[in-house]
C-alpha positions as CSV (number, residue, x, y, z in Angstrom):
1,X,34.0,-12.0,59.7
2,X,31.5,-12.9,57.4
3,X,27.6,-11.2,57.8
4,X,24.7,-12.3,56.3
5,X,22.2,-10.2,55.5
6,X,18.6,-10.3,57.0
7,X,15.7,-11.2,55.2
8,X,13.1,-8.3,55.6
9,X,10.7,-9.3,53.4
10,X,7.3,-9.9,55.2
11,X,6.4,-13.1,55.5
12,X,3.1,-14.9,56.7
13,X,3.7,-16.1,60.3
14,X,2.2,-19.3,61.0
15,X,-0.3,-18.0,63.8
16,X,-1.8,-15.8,61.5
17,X,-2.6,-19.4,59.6
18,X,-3.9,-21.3,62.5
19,X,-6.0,-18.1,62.8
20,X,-7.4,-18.3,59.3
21,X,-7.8,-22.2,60.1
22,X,-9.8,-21.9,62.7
23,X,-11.9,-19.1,61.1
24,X,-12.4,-21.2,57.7
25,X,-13.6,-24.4,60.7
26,X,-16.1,-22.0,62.4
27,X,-17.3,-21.3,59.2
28,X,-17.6,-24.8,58.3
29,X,-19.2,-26.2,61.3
30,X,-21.8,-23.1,61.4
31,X,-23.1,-23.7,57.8
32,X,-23.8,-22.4,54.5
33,X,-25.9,-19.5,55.8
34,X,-23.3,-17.5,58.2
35,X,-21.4,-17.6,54.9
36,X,-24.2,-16.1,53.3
37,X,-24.8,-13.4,55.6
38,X,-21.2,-12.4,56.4
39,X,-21.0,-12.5,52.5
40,X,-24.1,-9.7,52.5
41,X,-22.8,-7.7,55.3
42,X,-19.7,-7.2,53.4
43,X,-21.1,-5.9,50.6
44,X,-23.7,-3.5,52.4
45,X,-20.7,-2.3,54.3
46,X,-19.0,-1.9,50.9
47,X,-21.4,-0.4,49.2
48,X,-22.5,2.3,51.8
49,X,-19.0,3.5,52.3
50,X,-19.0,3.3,48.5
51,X,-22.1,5.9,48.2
52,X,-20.8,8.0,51.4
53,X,-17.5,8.9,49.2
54,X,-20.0,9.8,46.3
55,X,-22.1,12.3,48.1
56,X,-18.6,13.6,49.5
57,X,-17.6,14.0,46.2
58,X,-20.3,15.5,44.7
59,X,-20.4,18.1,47.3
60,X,-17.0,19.6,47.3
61,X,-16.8,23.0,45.3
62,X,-15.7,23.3,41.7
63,X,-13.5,26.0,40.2
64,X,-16.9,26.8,38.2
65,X,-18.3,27.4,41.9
66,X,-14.9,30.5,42.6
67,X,-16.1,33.8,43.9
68,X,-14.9,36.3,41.4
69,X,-12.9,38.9,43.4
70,X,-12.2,42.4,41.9
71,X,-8.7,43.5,41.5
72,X,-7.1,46.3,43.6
73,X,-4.4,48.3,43.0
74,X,-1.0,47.6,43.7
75,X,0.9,49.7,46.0
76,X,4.5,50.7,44.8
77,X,7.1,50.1,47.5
């Protein structure tokens, strides 16, 4: 009995093309200027999410920020 093995590899189906067709032909027929503005949405979005992950950043702790505990004494078993 021979067995062939199955591709797994991901491939691009062709619905997901006739998707991206039709979105490239809306664009098209709608003009210049939705491309414009779906172009500046983008980057807003982008850059917002951008500056949110900044201020995150900026306001975690830092080990110069560590509460300096005194040492107690061990207690023998």
């Amino acid at each position: 009995m021979s067995y062939r093995r199955r591709d797994a590899r991901p491939r691009l189906a062709l619905w997901m093309l006739v998707a991206l067709g039709d979105v490239v032909l809306l664009l098209l027929s709608a003009g210049v200027a939705v491309l414009v503005v779906s172009i500046a949405v983008v980057t807003v979005a982008a850059a917002g999410v951008a500056a949110w992950r900044l201020s995150r950043r900026t306001a975690m702790p830092t080990a110069t920020d560590a509460v300096t505990m005194p040492l107690t004494s061990r207690k023998s078993a």
